[in-house]
LUMLUMVO-388528 format. One record per residue (C-alpha): residue number from 0; y negated, x, z negated. Coordinates in steps of 0.1 Angstrom, whole numbers, plus 2048, in hexadecimal, padded with zeros to 3 digits. Layout:
<recs>
<sepa = NUM	y = Y	x = X	z = Z>
...
</recs>
This chain:
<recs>
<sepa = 0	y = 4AB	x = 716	z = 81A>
<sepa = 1	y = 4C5	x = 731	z = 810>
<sepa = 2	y = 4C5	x = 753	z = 80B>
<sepa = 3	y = 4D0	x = 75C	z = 823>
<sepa = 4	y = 4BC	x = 741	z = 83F>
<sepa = 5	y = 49F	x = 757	z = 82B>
<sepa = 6	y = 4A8	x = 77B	z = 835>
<sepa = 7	y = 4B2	x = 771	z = 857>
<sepa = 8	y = 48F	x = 763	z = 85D>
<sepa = 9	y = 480	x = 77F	z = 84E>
<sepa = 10	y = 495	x = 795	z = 864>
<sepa = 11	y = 48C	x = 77F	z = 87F>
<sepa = 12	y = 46C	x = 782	z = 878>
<sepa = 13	y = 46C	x = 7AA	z = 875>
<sepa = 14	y = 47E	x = 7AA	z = 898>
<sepa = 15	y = 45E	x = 798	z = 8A6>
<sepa = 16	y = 442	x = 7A9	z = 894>
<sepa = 17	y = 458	x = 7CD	z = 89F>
<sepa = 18	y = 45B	x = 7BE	z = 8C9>
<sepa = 19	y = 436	x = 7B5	z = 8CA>
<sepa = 20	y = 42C	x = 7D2	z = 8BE>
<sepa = 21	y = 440	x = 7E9	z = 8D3>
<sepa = 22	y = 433	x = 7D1	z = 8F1>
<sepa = 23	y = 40B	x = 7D9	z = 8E0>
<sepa = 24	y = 416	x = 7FE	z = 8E5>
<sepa = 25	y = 426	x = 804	z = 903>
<sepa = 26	y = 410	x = 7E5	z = 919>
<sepa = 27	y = 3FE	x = 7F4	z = 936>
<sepa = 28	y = 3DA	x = 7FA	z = 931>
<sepa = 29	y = 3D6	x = 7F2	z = 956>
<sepa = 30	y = 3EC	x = 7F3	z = 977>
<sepa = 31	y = 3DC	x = 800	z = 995>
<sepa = 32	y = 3E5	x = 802	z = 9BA>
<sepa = 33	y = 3E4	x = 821	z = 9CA>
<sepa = 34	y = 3E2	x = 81F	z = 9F2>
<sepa = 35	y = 3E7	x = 837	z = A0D>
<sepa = 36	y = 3D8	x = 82E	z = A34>
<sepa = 37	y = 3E2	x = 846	z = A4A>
<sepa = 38	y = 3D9	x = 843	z = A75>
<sepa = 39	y = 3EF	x = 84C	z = A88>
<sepa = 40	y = 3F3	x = 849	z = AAF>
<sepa = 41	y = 407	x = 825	z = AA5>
<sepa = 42	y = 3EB	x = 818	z = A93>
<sepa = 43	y = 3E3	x = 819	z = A6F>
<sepa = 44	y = 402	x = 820	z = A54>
<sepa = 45	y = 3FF	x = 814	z = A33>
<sepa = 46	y = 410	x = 819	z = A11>
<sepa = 47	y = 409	x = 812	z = 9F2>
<sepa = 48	y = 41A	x = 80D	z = 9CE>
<sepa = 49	y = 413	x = 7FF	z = 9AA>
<sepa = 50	y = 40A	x = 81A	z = 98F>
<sepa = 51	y = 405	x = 80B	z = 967>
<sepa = 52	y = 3F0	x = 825	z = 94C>
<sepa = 53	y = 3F9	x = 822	z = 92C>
<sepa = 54	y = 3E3	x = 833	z = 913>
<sepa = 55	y = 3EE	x = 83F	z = 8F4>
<sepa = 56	y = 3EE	x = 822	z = 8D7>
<sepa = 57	y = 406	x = 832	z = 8BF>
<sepa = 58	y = 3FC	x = 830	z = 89E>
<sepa = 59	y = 403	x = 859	z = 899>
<sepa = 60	y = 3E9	x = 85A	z = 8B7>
<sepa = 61	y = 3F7	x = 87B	z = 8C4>
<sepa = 62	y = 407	x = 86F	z = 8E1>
<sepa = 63	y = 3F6	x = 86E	z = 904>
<sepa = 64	y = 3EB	x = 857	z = 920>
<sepa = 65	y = 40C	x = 850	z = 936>
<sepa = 66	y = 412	x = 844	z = 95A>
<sepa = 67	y = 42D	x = 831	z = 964>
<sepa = 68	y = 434	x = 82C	z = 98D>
<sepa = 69	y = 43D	x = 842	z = 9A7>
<sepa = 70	y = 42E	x = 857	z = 9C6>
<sepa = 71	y = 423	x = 841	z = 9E4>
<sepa = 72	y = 43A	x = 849	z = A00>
<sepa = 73	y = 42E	x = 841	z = A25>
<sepa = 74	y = 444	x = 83B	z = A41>
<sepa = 75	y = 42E	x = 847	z = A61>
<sepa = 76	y = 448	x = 841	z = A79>
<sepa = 77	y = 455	x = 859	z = A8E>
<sepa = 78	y = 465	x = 86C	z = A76>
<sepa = 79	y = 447	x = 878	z = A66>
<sepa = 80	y = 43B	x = 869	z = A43>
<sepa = 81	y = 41F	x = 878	z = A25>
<sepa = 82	y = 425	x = 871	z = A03>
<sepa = 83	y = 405	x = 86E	z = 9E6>
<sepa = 84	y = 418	x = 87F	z = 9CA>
<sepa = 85	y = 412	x = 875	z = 9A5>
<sepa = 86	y = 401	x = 899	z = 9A6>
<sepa = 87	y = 3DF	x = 8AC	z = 9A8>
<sepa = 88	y = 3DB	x = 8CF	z = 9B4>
<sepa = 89	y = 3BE	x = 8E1	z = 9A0>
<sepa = 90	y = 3BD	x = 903	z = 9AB>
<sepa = 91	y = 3DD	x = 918	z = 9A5>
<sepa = 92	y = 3E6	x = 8FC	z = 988>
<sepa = 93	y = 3F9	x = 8D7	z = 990>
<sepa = 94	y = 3EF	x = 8BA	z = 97C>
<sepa = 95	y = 407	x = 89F	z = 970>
<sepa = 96	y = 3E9	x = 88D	z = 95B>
<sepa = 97	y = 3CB	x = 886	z = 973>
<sepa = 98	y = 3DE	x = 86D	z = 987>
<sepa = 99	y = 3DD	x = 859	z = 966>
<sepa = 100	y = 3B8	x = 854	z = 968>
<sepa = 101	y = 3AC	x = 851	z = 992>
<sepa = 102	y = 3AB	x = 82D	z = 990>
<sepa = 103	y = 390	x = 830	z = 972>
<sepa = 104	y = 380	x = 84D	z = 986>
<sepa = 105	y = 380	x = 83C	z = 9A9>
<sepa = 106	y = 370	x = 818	z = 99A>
<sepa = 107	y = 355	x = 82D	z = 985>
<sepa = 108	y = 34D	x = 843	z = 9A7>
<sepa = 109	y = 34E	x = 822	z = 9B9>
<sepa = 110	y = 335	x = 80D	z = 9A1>
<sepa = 111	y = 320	x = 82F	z = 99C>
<sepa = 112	y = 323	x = 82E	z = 974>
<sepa = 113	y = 33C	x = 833	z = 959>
<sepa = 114	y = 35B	x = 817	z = 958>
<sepa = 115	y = 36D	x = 817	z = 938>
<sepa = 116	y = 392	x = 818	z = 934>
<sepa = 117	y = 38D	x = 7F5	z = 925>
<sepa = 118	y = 37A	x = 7EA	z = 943>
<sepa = 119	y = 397	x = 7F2	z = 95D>
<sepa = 120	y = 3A7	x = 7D0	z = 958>
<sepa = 121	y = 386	x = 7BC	z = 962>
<sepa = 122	y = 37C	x = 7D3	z = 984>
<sepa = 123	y = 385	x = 7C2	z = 9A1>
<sepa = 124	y = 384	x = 7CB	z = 9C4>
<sepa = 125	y = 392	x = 7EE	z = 9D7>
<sepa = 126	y = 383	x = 810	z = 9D2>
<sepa = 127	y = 388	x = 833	z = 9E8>
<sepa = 128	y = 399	x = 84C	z = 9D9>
<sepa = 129	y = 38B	x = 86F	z = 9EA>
<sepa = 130	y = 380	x = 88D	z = 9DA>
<sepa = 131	y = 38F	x = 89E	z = 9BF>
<sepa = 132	y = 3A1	x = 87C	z = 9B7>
<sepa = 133	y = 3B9	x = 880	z = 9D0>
<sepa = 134	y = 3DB	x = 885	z = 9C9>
<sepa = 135	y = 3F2	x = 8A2	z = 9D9>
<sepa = 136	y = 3FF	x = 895	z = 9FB>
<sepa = 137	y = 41C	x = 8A6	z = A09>
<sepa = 138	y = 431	x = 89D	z = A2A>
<sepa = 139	y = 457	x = 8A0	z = A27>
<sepa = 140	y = 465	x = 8B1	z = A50>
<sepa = 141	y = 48A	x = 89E	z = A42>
<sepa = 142	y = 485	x = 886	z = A28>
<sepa = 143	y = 4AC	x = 88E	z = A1E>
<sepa = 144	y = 49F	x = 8B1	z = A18>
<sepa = 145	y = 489	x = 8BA	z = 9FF>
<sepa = 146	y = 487	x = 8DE	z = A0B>
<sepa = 147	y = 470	x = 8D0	z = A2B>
<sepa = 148	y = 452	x = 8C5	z = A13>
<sepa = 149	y = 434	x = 8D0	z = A22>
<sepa = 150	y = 414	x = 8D0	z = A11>
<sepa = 151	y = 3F9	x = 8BA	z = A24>
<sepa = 152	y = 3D5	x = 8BB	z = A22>
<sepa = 153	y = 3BF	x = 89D	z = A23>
<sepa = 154	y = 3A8	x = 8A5	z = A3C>
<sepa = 155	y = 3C1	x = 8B9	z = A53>
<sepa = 156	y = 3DD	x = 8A3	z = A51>
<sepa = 157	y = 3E5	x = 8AB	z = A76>
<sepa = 158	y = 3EC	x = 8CE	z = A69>
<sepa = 159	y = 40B	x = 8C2	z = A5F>
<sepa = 160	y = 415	x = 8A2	z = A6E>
<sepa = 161	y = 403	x = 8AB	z = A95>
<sepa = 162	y = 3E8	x = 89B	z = AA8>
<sepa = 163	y = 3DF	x = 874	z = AA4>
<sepa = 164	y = 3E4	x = 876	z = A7D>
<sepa = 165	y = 3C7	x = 876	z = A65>
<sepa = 166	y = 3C7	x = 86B	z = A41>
<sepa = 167	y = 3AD	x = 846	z = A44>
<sepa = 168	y = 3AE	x = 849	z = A20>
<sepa = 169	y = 3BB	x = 83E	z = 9FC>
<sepa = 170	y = 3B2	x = 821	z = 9E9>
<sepa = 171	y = 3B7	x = 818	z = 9C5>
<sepa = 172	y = 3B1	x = 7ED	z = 9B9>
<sepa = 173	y = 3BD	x = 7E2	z = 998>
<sepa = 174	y = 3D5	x = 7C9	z = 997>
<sepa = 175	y = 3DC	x = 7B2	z = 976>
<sepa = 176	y = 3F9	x = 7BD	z = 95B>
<sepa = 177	y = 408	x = 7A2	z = 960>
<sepa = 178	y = 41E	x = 794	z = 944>
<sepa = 179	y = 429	x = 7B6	z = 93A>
<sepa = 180	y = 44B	x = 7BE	z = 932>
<sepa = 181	y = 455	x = 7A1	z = 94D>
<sepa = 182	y = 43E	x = 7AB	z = 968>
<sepa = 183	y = 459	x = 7A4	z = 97F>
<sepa = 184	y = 444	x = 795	z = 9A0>
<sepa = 185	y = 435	x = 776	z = 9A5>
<sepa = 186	y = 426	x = 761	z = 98C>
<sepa = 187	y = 42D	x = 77E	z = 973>
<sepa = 188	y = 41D	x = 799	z = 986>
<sepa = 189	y = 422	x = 7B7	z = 997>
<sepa = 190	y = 437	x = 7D2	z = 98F>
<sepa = 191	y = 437	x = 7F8	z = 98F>
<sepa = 192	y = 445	x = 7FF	z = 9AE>
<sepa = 193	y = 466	x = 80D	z = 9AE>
<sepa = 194	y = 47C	x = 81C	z = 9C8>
<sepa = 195	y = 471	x = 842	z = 9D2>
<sepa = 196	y = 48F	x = 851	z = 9D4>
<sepa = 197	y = 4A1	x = 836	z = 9F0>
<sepa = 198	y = 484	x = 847	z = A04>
<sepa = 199	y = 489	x = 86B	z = 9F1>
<sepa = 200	y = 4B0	x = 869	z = 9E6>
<sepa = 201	y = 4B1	x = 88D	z = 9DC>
<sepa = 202	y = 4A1	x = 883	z = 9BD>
<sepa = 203	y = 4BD	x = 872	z = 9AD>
<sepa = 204	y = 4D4	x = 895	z = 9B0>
<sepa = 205	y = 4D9	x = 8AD	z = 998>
<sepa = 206	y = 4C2	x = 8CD	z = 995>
<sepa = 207	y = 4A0	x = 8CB	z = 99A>
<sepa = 208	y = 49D	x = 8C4	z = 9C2>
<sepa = 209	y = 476	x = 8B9	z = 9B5>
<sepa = 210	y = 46B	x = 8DA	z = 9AB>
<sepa = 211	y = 47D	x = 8E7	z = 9CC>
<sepa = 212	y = 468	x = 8CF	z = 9DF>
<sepa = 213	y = 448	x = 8D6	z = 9D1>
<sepa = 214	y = 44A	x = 8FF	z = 9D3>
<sepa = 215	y = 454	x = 8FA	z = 9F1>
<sepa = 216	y = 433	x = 8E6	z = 9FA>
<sepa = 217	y = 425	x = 900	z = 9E6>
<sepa = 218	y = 41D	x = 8EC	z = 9CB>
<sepa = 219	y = 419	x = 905	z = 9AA>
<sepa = 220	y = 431	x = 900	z = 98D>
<sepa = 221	y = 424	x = 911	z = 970>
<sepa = 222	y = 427	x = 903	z = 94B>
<sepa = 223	y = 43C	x = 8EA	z = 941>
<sepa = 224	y = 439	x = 8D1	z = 961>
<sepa = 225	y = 454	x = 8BD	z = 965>
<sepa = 226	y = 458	x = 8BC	z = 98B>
<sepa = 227	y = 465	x = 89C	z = 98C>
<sepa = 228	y = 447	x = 88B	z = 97D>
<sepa = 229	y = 435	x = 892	z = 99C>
<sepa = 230	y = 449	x = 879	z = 9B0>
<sepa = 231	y = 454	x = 85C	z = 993>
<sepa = 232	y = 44B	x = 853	z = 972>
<sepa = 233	y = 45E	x = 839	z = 95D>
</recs>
């Protein structure tokens, strides 16, 4: 073998040792869907979308837990829709980070003891997310317009939306990883779920139509929230 059939092995092999690595790192710790049953006087709505948590496994270890996924729109009909935002309200403060851990609340409520983050991957089965676990829901009047958020609460969704609606409930199951970074469908599993803003498109223009949205739900905006994390993650 030459010299230079050795370096470009060893490089080779650096490139591989570097990919897997970066694949250890940023691999979901588990994917969970997050589902939204609403009655209305149709029938039953449903929506639902594919969230991934990735905990921090850098080797500095002063990152953070991460999400990756988007808000769970549902289309109603009749020109009325609710949307479970990446979000928490807790008291006059909005948190970005709890979304990041309701599927490991809602299975440890659900089996009555504590699930580890290593367990997620091996619960099976769907668990009710109520309480303190559920997300912020708002309603947009115009979809188009993110200055007709409304802020709805769970058990008064008719407050907003009018009679025959009621929030049935939210669900989270965990769902496998998949063959992570080529989770594509299929075979390979599921994805995140992409594709919030062809139902919100005001989130792909400039400014911050977000944090327009949510004060105008209002949502409150202190610290250093980026408003757009409370509808999609990458």
């Amino acid at each position: 073998m030459s010299f230079i059939s050795k370096w470009v092995g060893l490089l080779g092999l650096l490139a591989v040792l570097v990919i897997g690595d970066q694949i250890r790192i940023n691999r979901p710790g588990h994917k969970y869907r997050l589902a939204v049953e609403v009655t209305t006087p149709d029938g039953i709505k449903t929506g639902s979308g594919i969230l991934s948590v990735v905990p921090d496994r850098g080797y500095s270890r002063g990152g953070r837990t991460t999400m990756r996924g988007e808000a769970v729109f549902v289309d109603l009909g009749r020109g009325k829709n609710v949307v479970a935002l990446l979000a928490h309200q807790q008291g006059a403060k909005l948190d970005l980070d709890d979304i990041n851990y309701v599927a490991l609340r809602a299975y440890g409520a659900a089996r009555g003891n504590r699930v580890s983050f290593n367990e997620l991957n091996r619960q099976t089965g769907v668990v009710a997310v109520q309480g303190d676990l559920m997300p912020v829901l708002v309603s947009f009047g115009d979809p188009l317009d993110p200055t007709t958020a409304r802020l709805v609460a769970g058990d008064h969704v008719e407050a907003v939306l009018g009679d025959g609606y009621a929030l049935r409930g939210l669900t989270a199951e965990i769902v496998p990883n998949g063959l992570w970074p080529i989770d594509f469908g299929g075979a390979l599993g599921e994805p995140v779920t992409r594709g919030i803003e062809t139902e919100l498109p005001w989130l792909a223009a400039p400014g911050d139509p977000a944090a327009t949205a949510l004060k105008i739900a209002g949502l409150p905006l202190g610290g250093a929230i980026v408003a757009r994390e409370a509808f999609a993650r990458k």
